[in-house]
C-alpha positions, 0 to 999 in steps of 0.5 A, spaced: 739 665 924 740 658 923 740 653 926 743 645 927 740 640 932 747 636 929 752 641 931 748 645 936 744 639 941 747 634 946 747 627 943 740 626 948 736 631 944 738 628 937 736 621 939 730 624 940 728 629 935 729 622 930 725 619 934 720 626 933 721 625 926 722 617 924 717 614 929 711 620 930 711 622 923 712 629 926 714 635 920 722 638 920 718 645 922 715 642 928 721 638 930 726 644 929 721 647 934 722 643 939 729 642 939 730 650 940 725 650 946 730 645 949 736 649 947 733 655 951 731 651 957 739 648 958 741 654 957 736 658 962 739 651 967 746 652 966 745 660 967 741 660 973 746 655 975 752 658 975 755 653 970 757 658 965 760 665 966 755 671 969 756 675 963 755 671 957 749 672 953 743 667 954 743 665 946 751 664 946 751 658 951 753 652 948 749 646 950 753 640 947 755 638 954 748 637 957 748 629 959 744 624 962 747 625 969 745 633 968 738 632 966 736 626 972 738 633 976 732 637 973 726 639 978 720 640 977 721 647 981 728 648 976 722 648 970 716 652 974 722 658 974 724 656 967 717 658 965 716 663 970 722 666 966 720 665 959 713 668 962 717 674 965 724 676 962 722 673 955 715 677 955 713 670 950 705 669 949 702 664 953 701 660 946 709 660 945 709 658 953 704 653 951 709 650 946 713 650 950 710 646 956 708 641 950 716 641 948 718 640 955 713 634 957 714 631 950 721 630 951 722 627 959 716 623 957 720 620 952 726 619 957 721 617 962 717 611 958 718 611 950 727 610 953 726 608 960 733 613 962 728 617 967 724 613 974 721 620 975 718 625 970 719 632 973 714 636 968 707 630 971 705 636 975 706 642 968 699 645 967 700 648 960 698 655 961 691 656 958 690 660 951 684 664 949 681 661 943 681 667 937 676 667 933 679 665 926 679 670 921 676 669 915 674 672 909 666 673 907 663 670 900 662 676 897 670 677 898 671 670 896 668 670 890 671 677 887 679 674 890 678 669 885 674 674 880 682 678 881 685 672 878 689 674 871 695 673 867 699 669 863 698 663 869 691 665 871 689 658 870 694 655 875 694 661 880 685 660 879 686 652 881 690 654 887 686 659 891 679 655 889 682 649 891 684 652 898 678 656 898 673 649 897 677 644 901 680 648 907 687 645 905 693 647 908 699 650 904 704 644 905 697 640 902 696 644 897 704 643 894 705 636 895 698 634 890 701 629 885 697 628 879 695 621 881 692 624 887 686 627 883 682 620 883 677 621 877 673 615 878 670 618 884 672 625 884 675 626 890 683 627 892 687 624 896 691 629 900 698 627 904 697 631 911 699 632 918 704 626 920 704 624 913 696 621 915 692 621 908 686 624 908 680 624 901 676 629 901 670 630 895 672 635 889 666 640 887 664 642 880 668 648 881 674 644 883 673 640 878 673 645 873 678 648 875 683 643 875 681 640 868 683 648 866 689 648 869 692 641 866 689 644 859 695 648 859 700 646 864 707 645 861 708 638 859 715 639 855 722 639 860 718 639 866 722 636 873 717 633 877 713 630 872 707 628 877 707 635 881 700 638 879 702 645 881 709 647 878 712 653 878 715 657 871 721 653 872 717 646 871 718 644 877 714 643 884 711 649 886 714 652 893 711 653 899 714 660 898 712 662 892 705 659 893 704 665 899 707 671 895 702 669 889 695 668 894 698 675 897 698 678 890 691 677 890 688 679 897 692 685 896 689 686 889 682 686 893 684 691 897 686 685 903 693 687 905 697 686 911 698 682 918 693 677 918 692 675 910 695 669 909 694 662 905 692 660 912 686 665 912 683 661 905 683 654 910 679 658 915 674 661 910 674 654 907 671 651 914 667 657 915 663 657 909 661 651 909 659 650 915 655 657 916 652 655 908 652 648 908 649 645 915 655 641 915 656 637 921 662 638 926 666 631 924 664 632 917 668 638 917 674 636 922 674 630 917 674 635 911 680 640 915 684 633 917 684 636 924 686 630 930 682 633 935 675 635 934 676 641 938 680 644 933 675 644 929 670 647 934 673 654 933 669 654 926 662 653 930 661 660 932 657 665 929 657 672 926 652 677 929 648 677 923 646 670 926 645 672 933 642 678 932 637 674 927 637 669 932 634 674 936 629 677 932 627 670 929 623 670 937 615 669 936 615 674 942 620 680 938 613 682 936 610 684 942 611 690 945 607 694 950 601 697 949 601 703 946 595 706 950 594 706 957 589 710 961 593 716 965 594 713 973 591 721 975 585 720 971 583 714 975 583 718 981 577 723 979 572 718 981 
């Protein structure tokens, strides 16, 4: 279904999702988000409040009323039940319920302090629910090398740099489509890369991503081409799309029989930051620099170990060896003295 925050939002919500987009850097994606949690949080108001019909679906409320004088009457009380209710009714998971309580803080906290509209931020005392960290999925060396053996067809130099480049760098999909051709610095070997925020970042090419992209760029079309500096281009000479990126990586994992939920691009980022730092004795911040991650505990996910390592661990133990004697003398023999 789509969705407009011009069409859809009251005037408030669009100021700030301009400000979410032009003054913190922040993607469509993610302001899209937020928005659309706001819109289920005003309706979940106007409905608790009896300010619309009782029989009228939730996701039919409209919200373009929704004034400065209505939000300086929300509760702190009125968004505990609004959790509550997401919690309960929505059955949302506590990641969904944690982006949630993000969009909620965020957008008073702009009212409060970036515009001054409020004197009191009523989400102060919001806790954002705590979620368990998953170990990220990822896939093993040995698969790694026979995804990027799988690689065939009229356009396998392109589809084989792609998946080397996410496979060494741990770049994400969004990265990996806005690579212009100027950004593949050959004076140092490194490329510069446009992430999260519009923030740059220069990560070091290897032998393998070099080679790759020289491959690549030997037969890469250089006549009717629309976007001339894009370096991936699809078979219409244009930029390569995000979508048309995902379909060709699932080709492949699929063709080494790793199909289904869960094996996505994302997933070559994971095992990019987990090859290198189980193979490589990489530090953490070195690997945070490298993934482009703002947080350091982000990147403390990747620091976990396989039961191989444990059970090597464990077995590596100067004592692993001493065991009890195997002979002893029969405790009733002692006692025929």
């Amino acid at each position: 279904m789509s969705f407009s925050i011009k069409d859809e939002m009251p005037d408030l919500v669009q100021q700030y999702a301009m400000y979410l987009r032009n003054i913190k850097g922040l993607s469509g994606k993610t302001v899209e988000s937020y928005c659309m949690d706001l819109r289920t949080f005003f309706r979940f108001l106007k409905h608790s409040q009896g300010l619309v019909c009782t029989e009228l679906p939730l996701d039919e409320i409209s919200i373009r009323d929704i004034d400065l004088d209505f939000i300086r009457g929300i509760t702190t009380y009125q968004i505990f039940e609004f959790m509550n209710y997401v919690a309960d009714e929505r059955n949302n998971l506590s990641s969904t319920r944690q982006r949630k309580s993000s969009s909620l803080k965020s957008f008073f906290k702009y009212l409060t302090i970036h515009e001054k509209l409020l004197s009191e931020n009523p989400t102060d005392n919001l806790t954002p629910p705590k979620s368990k960290k998953a170990l990220p999925h990822f896939l093993s060396l040995e698969q790694s090398v026979e995804l990027l053996q799988a690689v065939e067809g009229p356009d396998q130099e392109r589809d084989r740099c792609m998946l080397t480049l996410f496979l060494n760098c741990g770049m994400r999909l969004s990265e990996l489509v806005s690579i212009n051709i100027s950004d593949v610095l050959r004076n140092n070997n490194t490329l510069r890369i446009l992430g999260k925020g519009n923030k740059e970042r220069i990560v070091y090419l290897n032998q393998a991503c070099l080679e790759a992209i020289d491959s690549y760029l030997a037969v890469r079309p250089k006549d009717g081409v629309i976007d001339r500096n894009a370096l991936f281009l699809s078979s219409r000479k244009q930029r390569i799309s995000p979508k048309t990126v995902q379909f060709i990586v699932k080709k492949y994992l699929a063709k080494i029989g790793l199909e289904g939920p869960g094996y996505s691009v994302h997933k070559l980022r994971h095992t990019a930051a987990t090859l290198m730092y189980r193979y490589g004795d990489v530090d953490i911040r070195v690997l945070q620099d490298i993934l482009g991650h703002e947080n350091l505990g982000t990147t403390e996910i990747y620091t976990h170990t396989s039961n191989e390592q444990m059970e090597a661990a464990v077995n590596s133990n100067p004592l692993a060896k001493i065991t009890p004697q195997k002979s002893r003398k029969d405790p009733a023999k002692d006692n025929d003295d």
